[in-house]
VMD Tcl script that draws the C-alpha trace (Angstrom):
set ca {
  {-114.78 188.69 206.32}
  {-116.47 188.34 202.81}
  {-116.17 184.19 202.47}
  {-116.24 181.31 204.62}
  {-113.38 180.01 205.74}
  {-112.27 176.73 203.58}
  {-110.22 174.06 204.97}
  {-107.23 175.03 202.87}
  {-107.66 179.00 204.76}
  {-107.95 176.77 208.17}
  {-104.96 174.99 207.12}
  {-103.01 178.17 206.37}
  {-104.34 180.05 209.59}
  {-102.27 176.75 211.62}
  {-99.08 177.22 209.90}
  {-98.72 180.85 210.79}
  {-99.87 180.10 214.22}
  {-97.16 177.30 214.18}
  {-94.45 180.20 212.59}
  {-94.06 178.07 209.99}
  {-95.17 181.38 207.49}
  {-93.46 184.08 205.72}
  {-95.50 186.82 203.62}
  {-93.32 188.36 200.86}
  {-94.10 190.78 197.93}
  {-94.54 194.90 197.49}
  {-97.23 194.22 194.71}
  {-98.66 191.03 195.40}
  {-98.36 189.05 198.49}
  {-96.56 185.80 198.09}
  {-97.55 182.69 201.29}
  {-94.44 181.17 202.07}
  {-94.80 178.03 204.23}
  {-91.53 176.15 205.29}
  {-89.53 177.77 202.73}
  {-91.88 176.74 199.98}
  {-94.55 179.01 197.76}
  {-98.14 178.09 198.80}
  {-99.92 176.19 195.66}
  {-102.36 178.87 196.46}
  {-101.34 182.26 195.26}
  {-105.23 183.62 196.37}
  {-104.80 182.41 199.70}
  {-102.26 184.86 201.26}
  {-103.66 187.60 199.76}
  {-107.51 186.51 200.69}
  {-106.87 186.20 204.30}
  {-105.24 189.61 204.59}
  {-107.85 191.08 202.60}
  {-109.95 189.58 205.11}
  {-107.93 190.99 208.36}
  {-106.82 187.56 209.32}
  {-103.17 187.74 208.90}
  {-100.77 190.39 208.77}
  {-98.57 191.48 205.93}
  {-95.82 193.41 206.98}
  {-93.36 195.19 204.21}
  {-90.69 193.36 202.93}
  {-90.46 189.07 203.91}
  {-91.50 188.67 207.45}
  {-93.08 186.27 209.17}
  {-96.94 186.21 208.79}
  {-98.74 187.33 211.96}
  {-102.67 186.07 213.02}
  {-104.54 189.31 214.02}
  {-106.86 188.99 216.77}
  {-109.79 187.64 213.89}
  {-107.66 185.15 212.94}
  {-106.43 183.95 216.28}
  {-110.64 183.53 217.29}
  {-111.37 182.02 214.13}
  {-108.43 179.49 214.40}
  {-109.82 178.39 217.73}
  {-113.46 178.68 217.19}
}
mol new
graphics top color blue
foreach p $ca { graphics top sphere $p radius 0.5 }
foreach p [lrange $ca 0 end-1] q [lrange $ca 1 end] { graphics top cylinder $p $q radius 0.2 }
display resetview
């Protein structure tokens, strides 16, 4: 992981535990959270950069790895 964690990351890290989370986009990765873009286009893309949520192909539901699931609870 390159940064700390913010609150907004913490925030985003509960939705997609909750499976209220979609990633979507081949070129960039759009966060959507209960049907609605995330005001933070960095934010989806940050925390997979950081291997802390999945991005499969295509619009899926976003996934915690194992990092993310520890860092949600720690």
């Amino acid at each position: 992981m390159n940064d700390p964690l913010t609150p907004r990351d913490r925030a985003v890290l509960r939705a997609v535990h909750a499976g209220r989370c979609r990633l979507a986009g081949t070129g960039s990765v759009v966060l959507v959270v209960d049907g609605v873009a995330c005001c933070d286009q960095f934010a989806a893309a940050r925390l997979v950069r950081d291997g802390l949520i999945t991005a499969p192909g295509g619009d899926a539901p976003a996934r915690l790895t194992a990092t993310g699931r520890a860092l949600l609870v720690a």
